[in-house]
N, CA, C and O atoms as a CHARMM CRD file, in Angstrom:
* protein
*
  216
    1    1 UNK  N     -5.81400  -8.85400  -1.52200 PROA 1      0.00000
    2    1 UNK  CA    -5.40800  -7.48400  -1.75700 PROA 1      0.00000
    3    1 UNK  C     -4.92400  -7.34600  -3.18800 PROA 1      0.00000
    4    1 UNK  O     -3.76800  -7.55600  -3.55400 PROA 1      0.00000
    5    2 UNK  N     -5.92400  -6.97600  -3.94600 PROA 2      0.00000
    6    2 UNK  CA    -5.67300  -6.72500  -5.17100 PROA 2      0.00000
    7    2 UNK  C     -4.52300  -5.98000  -5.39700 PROA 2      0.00000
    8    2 UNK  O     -3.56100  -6.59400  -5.85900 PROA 2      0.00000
    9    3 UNK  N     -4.38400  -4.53700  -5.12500 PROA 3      0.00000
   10    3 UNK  CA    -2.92500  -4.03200  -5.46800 PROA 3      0.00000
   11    3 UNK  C     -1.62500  -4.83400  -5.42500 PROA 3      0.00000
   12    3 UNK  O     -0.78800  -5.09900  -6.28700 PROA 3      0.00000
   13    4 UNK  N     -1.79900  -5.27500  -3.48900 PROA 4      0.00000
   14    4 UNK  CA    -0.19600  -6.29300  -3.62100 PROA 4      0.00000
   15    4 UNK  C      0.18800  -7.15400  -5.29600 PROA 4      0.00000
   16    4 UNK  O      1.08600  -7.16600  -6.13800 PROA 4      0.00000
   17    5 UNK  N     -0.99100  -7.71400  -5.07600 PROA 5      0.00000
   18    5 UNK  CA    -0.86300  -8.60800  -6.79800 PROA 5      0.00000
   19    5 UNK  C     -0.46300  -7.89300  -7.47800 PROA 5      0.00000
   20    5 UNK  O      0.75200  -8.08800  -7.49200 PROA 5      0.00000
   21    6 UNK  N     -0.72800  -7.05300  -8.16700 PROA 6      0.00000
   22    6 UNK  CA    -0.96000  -5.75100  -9.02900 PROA 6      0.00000
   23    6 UNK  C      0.69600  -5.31800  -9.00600 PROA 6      0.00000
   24    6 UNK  O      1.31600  -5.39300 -10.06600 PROA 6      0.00000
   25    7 UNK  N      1.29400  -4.92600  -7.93500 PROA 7      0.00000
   26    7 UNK  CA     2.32300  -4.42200  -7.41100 PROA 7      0.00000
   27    7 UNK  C      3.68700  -5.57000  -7.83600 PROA 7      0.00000
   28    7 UNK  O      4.78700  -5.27900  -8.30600 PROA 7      0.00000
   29    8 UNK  N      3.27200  -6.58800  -7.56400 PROA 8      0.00000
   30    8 UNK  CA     4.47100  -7.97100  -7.56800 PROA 8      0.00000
   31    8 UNK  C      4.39500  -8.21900  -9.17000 PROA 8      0.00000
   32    8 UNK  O      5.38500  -8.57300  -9.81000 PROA 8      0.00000
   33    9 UNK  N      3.46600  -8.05700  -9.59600 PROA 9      0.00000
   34    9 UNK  CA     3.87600  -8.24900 -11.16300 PROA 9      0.00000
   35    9 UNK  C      4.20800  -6.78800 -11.95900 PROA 9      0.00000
   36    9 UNK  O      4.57800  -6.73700 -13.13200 PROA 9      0.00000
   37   10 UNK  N      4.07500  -6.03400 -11.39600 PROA 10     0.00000
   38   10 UNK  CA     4.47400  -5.05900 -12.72200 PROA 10     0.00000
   39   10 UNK  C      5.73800  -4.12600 -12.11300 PROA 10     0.00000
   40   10 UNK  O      6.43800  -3.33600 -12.74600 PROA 10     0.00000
   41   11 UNK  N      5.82500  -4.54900 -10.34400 PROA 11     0.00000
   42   11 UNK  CA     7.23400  -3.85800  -9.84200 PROA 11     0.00000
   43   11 UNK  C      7.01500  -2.46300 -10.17200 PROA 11     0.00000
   44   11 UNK  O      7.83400  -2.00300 -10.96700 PROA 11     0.00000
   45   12 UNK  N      6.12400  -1.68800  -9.76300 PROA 12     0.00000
   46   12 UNK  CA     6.04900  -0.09700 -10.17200 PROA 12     0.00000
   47   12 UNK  C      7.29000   0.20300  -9.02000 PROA 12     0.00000
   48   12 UNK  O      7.72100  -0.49600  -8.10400 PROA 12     0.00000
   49   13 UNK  N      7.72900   1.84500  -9.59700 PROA 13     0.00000
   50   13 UNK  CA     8.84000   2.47700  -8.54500 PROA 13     0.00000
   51   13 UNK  C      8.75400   2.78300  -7.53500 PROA 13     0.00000
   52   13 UNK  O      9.60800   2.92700  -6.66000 PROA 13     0.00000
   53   14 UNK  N      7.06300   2.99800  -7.54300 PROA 14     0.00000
   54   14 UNK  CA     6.72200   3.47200  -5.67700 PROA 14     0.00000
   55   14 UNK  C      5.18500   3.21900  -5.82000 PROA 14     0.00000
   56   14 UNK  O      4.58900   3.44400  -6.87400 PROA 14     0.00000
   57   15 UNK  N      4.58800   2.74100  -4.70600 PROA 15     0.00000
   58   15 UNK  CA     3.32600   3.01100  -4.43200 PROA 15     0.00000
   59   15 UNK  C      2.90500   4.45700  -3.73500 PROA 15     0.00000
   60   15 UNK  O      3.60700   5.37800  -3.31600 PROA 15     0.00000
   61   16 UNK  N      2.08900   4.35300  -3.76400 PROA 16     0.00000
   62   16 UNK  CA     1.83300   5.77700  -2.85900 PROA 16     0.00000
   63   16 UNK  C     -0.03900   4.70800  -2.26000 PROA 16     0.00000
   64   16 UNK  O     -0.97600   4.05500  -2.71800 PROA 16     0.00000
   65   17 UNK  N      0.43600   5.16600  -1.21200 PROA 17     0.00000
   66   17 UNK  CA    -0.52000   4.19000  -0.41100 PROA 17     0.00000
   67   17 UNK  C     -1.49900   5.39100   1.24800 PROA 17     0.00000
   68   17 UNK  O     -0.92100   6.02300   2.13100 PROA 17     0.00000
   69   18 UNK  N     -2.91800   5.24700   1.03400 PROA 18     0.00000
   70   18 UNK  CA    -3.51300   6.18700   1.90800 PROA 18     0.00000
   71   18 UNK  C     -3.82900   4.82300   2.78000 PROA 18     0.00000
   72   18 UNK  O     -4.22000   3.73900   2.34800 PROA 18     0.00000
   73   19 UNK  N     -3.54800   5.19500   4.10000 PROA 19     0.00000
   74   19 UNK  CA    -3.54300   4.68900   5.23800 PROA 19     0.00000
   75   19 UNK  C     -5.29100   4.13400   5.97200 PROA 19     0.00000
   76   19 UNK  O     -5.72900   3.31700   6.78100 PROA 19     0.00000
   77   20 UNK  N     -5.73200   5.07500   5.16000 PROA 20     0.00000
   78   20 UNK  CA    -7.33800   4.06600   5.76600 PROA 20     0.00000
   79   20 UNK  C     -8.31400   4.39500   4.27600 PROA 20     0.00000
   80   20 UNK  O     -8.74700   5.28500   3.54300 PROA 20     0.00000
   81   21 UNK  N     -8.24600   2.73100   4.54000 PROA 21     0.00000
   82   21 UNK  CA    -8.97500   2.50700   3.28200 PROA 21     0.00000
   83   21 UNK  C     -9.86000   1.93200   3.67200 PROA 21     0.00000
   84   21 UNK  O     -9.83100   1.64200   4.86800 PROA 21     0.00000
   85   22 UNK  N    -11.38900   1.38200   2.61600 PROA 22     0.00000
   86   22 UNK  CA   -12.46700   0.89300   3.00800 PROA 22     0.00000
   87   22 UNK  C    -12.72100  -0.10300   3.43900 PROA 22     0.00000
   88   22 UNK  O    -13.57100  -0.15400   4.32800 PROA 22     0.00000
   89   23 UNK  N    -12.14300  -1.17300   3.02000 PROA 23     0.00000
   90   23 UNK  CA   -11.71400  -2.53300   2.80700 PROA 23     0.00000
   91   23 UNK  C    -11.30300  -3.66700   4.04000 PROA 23     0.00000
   92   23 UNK  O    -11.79300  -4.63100   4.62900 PROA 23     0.00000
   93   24 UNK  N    -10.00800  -2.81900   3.99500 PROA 24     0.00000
   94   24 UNK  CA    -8.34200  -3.05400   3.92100 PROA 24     0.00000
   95   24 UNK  C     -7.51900  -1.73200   5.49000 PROA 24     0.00000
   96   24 UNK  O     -7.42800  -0.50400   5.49800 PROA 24     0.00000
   97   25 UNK  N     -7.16400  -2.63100   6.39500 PROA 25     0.00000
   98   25 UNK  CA    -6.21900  -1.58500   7.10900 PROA 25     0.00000
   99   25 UNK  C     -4.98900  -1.23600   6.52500 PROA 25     0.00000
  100   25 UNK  O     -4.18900  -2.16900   6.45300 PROA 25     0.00000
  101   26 UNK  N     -4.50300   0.18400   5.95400 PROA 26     0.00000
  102   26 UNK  CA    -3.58100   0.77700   5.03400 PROA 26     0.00000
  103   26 UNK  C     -1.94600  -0.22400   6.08400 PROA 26     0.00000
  104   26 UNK  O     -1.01900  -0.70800   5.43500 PROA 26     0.00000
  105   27 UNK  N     -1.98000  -0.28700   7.31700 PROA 27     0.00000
  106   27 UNK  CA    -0.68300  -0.98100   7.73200 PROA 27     0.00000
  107   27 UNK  C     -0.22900  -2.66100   7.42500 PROA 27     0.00000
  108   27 UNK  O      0.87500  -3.18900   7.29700 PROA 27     0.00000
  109   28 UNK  N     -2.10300  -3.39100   7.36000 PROA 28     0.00000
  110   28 UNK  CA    -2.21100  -4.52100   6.69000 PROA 28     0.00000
  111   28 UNK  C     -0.91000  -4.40400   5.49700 PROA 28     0.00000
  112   28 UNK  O      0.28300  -4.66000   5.65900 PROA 28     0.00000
  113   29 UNK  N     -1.49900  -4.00600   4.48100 PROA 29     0.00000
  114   29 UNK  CA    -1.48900  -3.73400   3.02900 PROA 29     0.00000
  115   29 UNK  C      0.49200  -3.29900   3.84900 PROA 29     0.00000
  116   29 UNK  O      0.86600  -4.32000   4.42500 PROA 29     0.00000
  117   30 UNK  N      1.21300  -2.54600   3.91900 PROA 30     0.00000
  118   30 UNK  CA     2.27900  -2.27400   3.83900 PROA 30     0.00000
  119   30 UNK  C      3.25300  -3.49200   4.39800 PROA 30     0.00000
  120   30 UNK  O      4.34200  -3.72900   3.87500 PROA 30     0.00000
  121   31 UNK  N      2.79100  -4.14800   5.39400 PROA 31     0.00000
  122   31 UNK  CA     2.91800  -5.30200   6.09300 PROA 31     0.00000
  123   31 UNK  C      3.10100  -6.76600   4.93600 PROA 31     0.00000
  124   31 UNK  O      3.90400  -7.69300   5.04100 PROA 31     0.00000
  125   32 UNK  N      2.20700  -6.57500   4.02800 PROA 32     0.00000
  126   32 UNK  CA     2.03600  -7.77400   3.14400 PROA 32     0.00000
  127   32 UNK  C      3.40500  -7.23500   2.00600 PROA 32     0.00000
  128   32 UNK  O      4.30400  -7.98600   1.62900 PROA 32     0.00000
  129   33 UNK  N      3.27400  -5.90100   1.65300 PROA 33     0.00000
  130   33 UNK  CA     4.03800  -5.27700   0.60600 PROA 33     0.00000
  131   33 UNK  C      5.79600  -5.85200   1.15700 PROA 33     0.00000
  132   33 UNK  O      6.68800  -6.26300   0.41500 PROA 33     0.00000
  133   34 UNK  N      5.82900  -5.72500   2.33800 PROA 34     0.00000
  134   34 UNK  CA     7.25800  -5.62500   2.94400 PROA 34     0.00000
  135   34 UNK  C      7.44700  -6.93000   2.97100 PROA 34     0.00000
  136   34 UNK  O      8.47600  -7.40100   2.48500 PROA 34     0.00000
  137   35 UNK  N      6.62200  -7.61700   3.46400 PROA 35     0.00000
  138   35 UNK  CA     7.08000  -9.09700   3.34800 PROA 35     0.00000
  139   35 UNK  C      7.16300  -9.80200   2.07000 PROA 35     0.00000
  140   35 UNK  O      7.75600 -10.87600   2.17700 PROA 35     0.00000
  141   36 UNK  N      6.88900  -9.62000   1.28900 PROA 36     0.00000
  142   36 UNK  CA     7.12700 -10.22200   0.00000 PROA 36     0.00000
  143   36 UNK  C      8.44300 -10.27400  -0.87500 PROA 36     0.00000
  144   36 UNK  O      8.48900  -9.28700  -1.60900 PROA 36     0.00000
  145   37 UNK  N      9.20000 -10.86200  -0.98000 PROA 37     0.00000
  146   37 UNK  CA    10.50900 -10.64100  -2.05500 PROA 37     0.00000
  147   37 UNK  C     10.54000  -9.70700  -3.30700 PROA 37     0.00000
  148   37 UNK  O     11.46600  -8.97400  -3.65300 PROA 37     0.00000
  149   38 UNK  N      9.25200  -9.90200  -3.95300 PROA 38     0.00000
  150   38 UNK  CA     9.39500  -9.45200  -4.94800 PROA 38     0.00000
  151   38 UNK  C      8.70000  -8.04100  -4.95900 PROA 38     0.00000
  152   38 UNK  O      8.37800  -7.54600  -6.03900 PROA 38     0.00000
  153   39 UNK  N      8.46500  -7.38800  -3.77400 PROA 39     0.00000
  154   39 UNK  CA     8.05900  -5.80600  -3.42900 PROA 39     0.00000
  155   39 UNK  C      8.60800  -5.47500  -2.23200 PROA 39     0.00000
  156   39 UNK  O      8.06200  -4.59500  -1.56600 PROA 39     0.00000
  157   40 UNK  N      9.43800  -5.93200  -1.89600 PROA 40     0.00000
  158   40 UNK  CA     9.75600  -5.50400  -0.66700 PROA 40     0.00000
  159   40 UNK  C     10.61100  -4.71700  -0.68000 PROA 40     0.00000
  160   40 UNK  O     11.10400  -4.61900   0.44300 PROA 40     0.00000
  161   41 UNK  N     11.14500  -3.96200  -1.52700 PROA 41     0.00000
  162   41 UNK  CA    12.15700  -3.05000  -2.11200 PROA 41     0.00000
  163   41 UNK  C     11.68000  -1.96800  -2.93300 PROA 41     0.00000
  164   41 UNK  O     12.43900  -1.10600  -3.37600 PROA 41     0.00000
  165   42 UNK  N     10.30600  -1.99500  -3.16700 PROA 42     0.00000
  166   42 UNK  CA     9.22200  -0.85900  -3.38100 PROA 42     0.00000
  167   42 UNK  C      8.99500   0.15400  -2.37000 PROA 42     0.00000
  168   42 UNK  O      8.63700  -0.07600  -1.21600 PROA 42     0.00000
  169   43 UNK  N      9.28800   1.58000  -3.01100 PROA 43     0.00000
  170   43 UNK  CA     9.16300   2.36300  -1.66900 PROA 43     0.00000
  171   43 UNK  C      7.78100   2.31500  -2.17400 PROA 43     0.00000
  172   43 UNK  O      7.24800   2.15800  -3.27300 PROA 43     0.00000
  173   44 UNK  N      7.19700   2.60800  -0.32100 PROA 44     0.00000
  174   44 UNK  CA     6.08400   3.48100  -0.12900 PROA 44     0.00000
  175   44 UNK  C      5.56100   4.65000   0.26500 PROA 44     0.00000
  176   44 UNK  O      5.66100   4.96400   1.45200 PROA 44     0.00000
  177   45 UNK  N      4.95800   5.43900  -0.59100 PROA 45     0.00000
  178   45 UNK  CA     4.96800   7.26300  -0.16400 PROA 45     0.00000
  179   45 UNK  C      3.45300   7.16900   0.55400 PROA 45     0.00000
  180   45 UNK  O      2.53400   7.01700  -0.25000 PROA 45     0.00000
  181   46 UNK  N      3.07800   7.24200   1.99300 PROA 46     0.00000
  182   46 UNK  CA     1.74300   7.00300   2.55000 PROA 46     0.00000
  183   46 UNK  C      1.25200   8.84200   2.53300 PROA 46     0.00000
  184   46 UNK  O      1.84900   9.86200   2.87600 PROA 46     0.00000
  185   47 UNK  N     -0.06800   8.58500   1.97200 PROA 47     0.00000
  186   47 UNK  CA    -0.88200   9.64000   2.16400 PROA 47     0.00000
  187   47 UNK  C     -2.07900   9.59400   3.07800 PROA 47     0.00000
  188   47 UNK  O     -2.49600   8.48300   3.40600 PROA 47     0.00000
  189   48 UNK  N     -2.52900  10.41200   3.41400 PROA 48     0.00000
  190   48 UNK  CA    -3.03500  10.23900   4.81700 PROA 48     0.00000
  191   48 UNK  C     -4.39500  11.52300   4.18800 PROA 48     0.00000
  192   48 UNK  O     -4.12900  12.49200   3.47700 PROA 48     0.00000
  193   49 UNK  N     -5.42600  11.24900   4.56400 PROA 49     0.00000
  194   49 UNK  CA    -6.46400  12.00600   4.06000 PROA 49     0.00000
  195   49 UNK  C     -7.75600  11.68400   5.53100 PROA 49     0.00000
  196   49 UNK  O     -8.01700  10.62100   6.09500 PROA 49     0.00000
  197   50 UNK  N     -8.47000  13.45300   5.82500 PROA 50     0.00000
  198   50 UNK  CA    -9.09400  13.31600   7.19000 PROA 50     0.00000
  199   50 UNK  C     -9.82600  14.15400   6.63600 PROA 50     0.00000
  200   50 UNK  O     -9.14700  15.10700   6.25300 PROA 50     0.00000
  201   51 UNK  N    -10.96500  14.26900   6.38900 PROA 51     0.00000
  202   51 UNK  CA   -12.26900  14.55600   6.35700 PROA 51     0.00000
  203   51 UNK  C    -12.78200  15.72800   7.45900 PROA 51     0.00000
  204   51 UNK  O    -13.38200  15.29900   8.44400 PROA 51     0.00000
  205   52 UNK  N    -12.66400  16.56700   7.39300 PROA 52     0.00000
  206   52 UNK  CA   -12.96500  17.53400   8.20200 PROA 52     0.00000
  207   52 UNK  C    -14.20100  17.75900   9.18900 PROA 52     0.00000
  208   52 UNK  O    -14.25400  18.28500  10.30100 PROA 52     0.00000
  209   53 UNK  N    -15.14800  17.18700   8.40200 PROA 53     0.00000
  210   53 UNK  CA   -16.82900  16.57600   9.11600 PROA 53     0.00000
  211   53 UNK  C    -16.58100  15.57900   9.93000 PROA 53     0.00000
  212   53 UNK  O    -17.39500  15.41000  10.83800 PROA 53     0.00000
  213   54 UNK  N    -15.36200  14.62300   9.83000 PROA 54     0.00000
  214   54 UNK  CA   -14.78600  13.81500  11.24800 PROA 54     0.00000
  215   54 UNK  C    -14.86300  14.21600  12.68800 PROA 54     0.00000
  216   54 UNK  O    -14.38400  13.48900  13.55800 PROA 54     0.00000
């Protein structure tokens, strides 16, 4: 998970994180964020995006 990395070295103030991604399950990714020492004190603002043709 590229971001987590991304995230642990540069300590941004907040992520803002969309919940289904292509990849990656968006709760994965918050799960890894929280457990880590050095982000685990990063808020996260989750955005949530639904496609209407769904």
């Amino acid at each position: 998970m590229e971001g987590v990395k991304i995230a642990s070295e540069i300590h941004p103030n907040g992520i803002i994180l969309d919940l289904v991604l292509p990849d990656v399950n968006g709760a994965k990714v918050i799960k890894e964020i929280k457990t880590k020492p050095e982000t685990r004190n990063i808020p996260i603002h989750i955005l949530f995006v639904k496609d209407n043709d769904e």
